[in-house]
VEXDREN-2710 file (C-alpha; in Angstrom, 1 decimal):
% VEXDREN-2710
k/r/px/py/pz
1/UNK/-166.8/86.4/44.2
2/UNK/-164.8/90.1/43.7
3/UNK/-163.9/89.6/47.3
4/UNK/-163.0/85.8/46.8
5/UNK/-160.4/86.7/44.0
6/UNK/-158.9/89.5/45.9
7/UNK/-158.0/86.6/48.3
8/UNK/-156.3/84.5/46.5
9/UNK/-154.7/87.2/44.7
10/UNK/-153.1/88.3/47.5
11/UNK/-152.1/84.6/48.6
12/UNK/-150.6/84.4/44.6
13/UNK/-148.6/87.6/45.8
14/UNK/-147.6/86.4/49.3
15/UNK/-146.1/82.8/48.0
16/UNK/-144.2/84.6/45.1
17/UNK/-142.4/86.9/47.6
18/UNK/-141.6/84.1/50.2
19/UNK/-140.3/82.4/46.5
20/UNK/-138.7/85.1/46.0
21/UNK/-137.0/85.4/49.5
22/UNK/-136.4/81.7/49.6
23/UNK/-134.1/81.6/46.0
24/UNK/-132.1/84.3/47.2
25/UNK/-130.9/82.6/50.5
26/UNK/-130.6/79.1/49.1
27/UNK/-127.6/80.0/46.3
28/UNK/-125.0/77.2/46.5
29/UNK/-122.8/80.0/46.4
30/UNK/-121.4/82.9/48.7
31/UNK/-123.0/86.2/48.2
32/UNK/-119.1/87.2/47.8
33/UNK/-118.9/84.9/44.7
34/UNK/-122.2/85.3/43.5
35/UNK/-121.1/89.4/43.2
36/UNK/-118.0/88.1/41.7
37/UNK/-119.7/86.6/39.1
38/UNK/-122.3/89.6/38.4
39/UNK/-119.2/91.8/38.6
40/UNK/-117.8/89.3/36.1
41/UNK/-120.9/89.6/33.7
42/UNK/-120.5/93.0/33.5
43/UNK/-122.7/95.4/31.1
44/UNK/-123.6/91.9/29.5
45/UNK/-126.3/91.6/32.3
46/UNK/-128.5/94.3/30.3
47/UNK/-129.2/92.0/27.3
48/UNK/-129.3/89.1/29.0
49/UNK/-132.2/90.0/31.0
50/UNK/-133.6/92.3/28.5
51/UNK/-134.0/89.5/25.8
52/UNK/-136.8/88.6/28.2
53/UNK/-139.0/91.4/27.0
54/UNK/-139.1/90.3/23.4
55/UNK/-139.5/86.2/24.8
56/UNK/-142.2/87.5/27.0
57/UNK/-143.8/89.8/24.4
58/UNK/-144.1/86.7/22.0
59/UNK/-145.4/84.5/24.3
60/UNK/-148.3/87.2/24.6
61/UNK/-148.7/87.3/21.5
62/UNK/-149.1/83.7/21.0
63/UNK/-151.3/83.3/23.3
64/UNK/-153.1/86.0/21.8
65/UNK/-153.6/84.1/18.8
66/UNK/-155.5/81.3/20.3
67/UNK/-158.2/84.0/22.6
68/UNK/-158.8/85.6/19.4
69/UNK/-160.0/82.3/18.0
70/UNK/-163.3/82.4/20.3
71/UNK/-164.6/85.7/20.0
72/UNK/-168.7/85.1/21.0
73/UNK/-169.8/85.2/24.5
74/UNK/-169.4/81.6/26.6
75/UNK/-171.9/80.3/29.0
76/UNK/-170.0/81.4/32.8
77/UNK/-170.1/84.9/32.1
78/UNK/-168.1/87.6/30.7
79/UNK/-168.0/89.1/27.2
80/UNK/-167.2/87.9/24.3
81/UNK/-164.5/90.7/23.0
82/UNK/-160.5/90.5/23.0
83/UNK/-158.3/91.8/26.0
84/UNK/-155.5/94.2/25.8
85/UNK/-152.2/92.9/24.6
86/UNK/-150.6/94.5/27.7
87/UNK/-152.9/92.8/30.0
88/UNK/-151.9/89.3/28.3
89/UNK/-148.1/90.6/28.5
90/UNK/-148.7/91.7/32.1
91/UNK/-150.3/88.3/32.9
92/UNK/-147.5/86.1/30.7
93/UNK/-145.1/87.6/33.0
94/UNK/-146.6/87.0/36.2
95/UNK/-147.9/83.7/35.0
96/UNK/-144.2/82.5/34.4
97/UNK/-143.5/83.9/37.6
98/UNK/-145.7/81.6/39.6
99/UNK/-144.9/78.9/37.8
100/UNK/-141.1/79.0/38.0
101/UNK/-141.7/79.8/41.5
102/UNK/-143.8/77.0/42.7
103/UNK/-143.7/72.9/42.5
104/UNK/-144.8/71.6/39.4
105/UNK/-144.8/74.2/36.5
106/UNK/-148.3/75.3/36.3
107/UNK/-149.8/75.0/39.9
108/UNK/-149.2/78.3/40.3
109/UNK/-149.5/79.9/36.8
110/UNK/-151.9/78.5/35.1
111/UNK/-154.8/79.0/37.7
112/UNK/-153.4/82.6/38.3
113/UNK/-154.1/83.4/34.6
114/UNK/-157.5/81.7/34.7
115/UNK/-159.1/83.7/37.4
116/UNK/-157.8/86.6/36.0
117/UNK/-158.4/86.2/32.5
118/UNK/-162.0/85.2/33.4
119/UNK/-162.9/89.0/34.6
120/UNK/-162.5/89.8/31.0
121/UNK/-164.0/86.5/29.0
122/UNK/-166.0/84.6/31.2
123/UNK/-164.5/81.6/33.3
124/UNK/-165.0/79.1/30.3
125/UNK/-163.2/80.7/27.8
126/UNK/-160.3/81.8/30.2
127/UNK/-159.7/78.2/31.1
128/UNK/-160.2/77.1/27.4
129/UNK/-157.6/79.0/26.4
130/UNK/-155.2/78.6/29.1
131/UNK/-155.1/75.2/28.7
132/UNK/-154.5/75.6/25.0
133/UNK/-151.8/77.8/25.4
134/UNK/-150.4/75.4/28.3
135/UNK/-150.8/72.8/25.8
136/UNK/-148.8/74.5/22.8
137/UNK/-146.0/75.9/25.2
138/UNK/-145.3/72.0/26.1
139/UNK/-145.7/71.6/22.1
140/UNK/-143.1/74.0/21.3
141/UNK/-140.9/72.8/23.5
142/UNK/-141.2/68.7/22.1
143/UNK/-140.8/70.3/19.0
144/UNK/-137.4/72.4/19.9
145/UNK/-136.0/68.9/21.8
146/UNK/-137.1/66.9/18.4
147/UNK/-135.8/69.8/16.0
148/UNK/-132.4/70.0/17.4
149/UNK/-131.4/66.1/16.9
150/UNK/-131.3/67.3/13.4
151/UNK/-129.6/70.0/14.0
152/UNK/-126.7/67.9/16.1
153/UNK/-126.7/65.7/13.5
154/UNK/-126.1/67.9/10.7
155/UNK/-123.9/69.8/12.7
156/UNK/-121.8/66.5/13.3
157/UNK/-122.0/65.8/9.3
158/UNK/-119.9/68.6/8.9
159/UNK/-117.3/67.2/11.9
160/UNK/-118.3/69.9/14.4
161/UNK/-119.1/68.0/17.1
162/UNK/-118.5/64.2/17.7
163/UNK/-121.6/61.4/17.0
164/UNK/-120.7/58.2/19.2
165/UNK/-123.3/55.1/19.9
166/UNK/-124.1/56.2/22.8
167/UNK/-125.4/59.8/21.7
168/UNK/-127.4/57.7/18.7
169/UNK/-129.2/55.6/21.4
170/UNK/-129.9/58.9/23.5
171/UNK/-131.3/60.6/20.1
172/UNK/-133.3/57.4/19.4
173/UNK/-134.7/57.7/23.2
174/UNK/-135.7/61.6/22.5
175/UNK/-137.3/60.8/19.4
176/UNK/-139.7/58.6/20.6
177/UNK/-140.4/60.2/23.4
178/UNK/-141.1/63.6/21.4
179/UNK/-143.2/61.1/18.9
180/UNK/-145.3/60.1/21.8
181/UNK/-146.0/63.2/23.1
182/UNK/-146.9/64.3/19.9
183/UNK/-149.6/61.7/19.8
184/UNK/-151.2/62.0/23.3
185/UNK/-151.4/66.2/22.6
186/UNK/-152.8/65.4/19.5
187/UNK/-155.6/64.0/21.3
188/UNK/-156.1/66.1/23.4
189/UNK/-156.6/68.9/20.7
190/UNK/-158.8/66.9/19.2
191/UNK/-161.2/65.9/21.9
192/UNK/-160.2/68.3/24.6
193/UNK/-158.8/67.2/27.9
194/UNK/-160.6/69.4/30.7
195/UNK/-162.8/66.5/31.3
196/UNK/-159.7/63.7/31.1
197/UNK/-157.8/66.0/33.6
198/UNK/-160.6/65.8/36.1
199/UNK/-161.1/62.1/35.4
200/UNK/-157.4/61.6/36.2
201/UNK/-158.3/64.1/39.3
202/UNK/-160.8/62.1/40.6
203/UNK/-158.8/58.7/41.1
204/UNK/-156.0/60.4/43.1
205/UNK/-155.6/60.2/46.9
206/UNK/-156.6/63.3/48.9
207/UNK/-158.1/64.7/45.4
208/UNK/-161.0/62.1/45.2
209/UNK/-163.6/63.7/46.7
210/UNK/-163.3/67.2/45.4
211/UNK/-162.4/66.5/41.9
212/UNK/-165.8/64.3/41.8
213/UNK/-167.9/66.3/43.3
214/UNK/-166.3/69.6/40.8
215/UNK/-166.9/67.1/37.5
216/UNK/-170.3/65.9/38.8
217/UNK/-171.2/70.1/39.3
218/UNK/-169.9/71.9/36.7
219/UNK/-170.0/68.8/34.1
220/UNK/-171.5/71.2/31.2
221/UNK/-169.2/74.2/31.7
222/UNK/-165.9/71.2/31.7
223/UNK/-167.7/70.2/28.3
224/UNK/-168.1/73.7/26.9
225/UNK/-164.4/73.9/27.7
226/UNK/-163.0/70.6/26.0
227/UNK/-165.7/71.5/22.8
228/UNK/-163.5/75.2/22.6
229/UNK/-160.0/73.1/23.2
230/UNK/-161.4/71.3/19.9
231/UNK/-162.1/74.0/17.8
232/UNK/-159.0/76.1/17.7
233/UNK/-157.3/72.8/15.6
234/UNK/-160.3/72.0/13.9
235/UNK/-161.7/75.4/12.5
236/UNK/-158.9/77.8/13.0
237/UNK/-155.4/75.9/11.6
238/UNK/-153.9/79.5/11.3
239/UNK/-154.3/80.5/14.6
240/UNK/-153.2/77.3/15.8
241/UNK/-150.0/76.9/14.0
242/UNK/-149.5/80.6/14.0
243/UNK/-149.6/80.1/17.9
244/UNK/-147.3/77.4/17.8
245/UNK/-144.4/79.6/15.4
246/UNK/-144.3/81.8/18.3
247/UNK/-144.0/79.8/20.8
248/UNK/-140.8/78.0/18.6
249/UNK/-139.4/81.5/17.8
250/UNK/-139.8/82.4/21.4
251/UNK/-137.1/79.7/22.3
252/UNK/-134.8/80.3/19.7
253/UNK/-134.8/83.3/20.8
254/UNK/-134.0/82.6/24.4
255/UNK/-131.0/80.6/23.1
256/UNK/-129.8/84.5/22.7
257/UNK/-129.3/85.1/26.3
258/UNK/-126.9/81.6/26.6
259/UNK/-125.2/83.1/23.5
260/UNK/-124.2/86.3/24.9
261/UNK/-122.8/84.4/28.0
262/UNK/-120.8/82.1/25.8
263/UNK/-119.7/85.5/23.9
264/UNK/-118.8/87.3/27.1
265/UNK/-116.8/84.2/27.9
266/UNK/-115.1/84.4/24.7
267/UNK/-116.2/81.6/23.1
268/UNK/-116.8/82.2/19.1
269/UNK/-116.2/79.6/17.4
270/UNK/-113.3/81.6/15.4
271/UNK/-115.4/84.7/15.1
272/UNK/-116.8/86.6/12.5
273/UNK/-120.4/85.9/11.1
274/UNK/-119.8/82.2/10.4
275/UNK/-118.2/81.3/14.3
276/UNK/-120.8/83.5/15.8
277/UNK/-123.6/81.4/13.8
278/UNK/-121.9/78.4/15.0
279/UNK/-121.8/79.9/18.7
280/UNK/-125.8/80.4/18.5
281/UNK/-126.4/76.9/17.1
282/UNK/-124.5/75.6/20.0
283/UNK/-126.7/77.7/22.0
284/UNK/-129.9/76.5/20.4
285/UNK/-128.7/72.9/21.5
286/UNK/-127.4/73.8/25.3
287/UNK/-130.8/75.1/25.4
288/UNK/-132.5/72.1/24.2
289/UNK/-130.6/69.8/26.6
290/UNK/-130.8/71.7/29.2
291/UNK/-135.0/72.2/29.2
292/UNK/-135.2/68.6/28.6
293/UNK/-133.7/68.0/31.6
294/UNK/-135.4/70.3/33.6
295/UNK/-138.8/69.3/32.6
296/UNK/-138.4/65.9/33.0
297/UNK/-137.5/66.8/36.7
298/UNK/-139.9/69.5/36.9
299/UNK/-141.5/69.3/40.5
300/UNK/-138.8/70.9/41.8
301/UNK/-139.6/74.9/42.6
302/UNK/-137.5/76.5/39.9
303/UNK/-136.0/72.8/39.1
304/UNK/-133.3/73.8/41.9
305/UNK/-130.5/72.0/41.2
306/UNK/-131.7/70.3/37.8
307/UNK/-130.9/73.4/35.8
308/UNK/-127.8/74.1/37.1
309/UNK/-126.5/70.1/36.3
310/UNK/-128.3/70.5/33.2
311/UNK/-126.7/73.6/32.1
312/UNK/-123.0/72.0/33.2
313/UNK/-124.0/68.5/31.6
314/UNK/-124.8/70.2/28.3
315/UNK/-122.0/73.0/28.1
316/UNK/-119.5/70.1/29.0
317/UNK/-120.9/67.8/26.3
318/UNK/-120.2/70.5/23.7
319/UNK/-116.7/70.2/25.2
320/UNK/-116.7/73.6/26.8
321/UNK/-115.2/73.6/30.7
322/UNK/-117.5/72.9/33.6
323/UNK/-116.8/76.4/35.0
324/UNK/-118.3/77.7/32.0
325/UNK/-121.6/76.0/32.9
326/UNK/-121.5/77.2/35.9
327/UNK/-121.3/80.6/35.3
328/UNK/-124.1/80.5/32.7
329/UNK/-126.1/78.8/35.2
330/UNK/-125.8/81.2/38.0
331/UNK/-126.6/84.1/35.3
332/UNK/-129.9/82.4/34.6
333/UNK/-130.5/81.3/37.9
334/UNK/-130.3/85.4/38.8
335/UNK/-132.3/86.6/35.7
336/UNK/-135.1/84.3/37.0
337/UNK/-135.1/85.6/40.2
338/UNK/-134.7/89.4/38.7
339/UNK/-138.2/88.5/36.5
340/UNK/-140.1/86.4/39.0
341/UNK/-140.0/89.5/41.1
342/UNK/-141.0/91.8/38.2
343/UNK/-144.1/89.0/37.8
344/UNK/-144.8/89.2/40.8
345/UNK/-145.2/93.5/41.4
346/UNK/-147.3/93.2/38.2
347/UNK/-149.8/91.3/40.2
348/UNK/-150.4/94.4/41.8
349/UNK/-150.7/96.9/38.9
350/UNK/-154.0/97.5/37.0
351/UNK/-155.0/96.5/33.1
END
């Protein structure tokens, strides 16, 4: 088994640096301009990718919240006691890593995290609270798309920025679709979803055969893991919306990094405390728009191409310039790289 997860460690480790290598030769720019614009980003570069250590260290401890909430031993093996905060950084990081570096956010990640998480609690418990954390990092995120209508709008009360039908029927199109995702991850707290997933699995082309047979043989242990999914709502509501404040706070605090760029671009919003607050409001919504976008086109690696139009489409519709989004864009696009590499050396580091 030891041997088995060395494996597929290392095959985590080889598609992360081919990733890696990929992004780097696929800019849609020249190196020359892609050094002009690094050159133009200037010292700002340190706290744009250094906010990353405080996103990253509250995504830990989020998900730190929700292992705590099953502290006895699980049937699969393993104990039953906490693991280090720095191993939970360490495999945040690389977790993120994979996942921005593979199709479909969580192919990668998510099964990364599992097998190594499970050294420590037991395989149950590692995929119980992956999931859950999976689960509340997509929360976080309907809740940051649904919040920040609200935040438009009142910005737009106070004649910041324009409200036209159009925008309305876009708002009314979010809503619902936050509403309705709010209702189908409700379920799934409530009853669990491992055995839904695999249900879903096991009608799929090509996946038909192995996801039936895996349902059919480990059947208990896909119970055990939907009973645990239940339990962190049902018995533990402070762990559970504790885990879900981070995860918020861990985005409005991303909307940081698209602040210093607007900053370094000079845009202020007049200046002082009152423009700058405007600045990081504007942020907060770039941001918003921006993931939305991404993550409905998320089965691209990275969402190559998706971010950058969503970064332009959003700056633009704050009426900021085009170039502008493509600057912040390129930025992001190089701090990704910068920390899907760091993920992906972690791999290889011990605790």
């Amino acid at each position: 088994m030891t041997w088995t997860k060395q494996r597929l460690n290392n095959l985590f480790f080889f598609i992360g640096v081919a990733a890696v290598v990929v992004m780097l030769f696929t800019f849609d720019i020249s190196f020359a301009e892609l050094w002009q614009h690094l050159c133009q980003a200037g010292y700002w570069l340190i706290p744009i990718i250094g906010i990353w250590v405080v996103i990253y260290a509250i995504n830990a401890w989020a998900w730190m919240c929700i292992i705590k909430t099953h502290p006895r031993p699980i049937i699969g093996g393993g104990g039953g006691g906490v693991p280090s905060f720095w191993r939970i950084y360490r495999l945040t990081i690389t977790g993120y890593a994979l996942n921005y570096a593979t199709p479909v956010g969580g192919l990668g990640g998510e099964p990364y995290r599992i097998m190594e998480l499970s050294k420590d609690i037991g395989t149950e418990r590692a995929t119980s609270s992956v999931i859950l954390y999976a689960m509340m990092h997509f929360l976080a995120h309907f809740l940051l798309w649904f919040s920040t209508i609200f935040l438009y709008l009142g910005l737009a009360a106070i004649g910041d920025l324009p409200l036209t039908p159009v925008i309305a029927v876009v708002f009314v199109a979010i809503i619902i679709f936050c509403l309705a995702a709010f209702y189908v991850l409700s379920r799934g707290y409530k009853n669990g979803v491992a055995v839904t997933i695999f249900g879903w699995l096991s009608k799929m082309p090509g996946l038909k055969g192995w996801a039936t047979r895996f349902q059919t043989t480990h059947a208990e242990q896909l119970r055990h893991v939907d009973e645990q999914i239940a339990a962190l709502h049902q018995q533990d509501k402070r762990a559970f919306y504790s885990s879900l404040a981070l995860e918020y706070l861990a985005r409005i605090v991303q909307a940081l990094e698209i602040l210093f760029m607007l900053l370094l671009f000079g845009v202020d919003c007049g200046g002082g405390f009152t423009g700058i607050t405007l600045t990081f409001l504007h942020s907060i919504l770039i941001l918003s728009l921006t993931t939305l976008l991404a993550n409905l086109l998320g089965f691209l690696p990275m969402q190559l191409g998706v971010q950058e139009g969503g970064f332009v489409v959003s700056i633009a519709a704050l009426g900021l310039s085009a170039a502008l989004g493509i600057f912040v864009s390129i930025i992001c696009r190089v701090r990704e790289i910068i920390w899907i590499a760091i993920g992906i050396l972690l791999m290889k580091t011990k605790g």
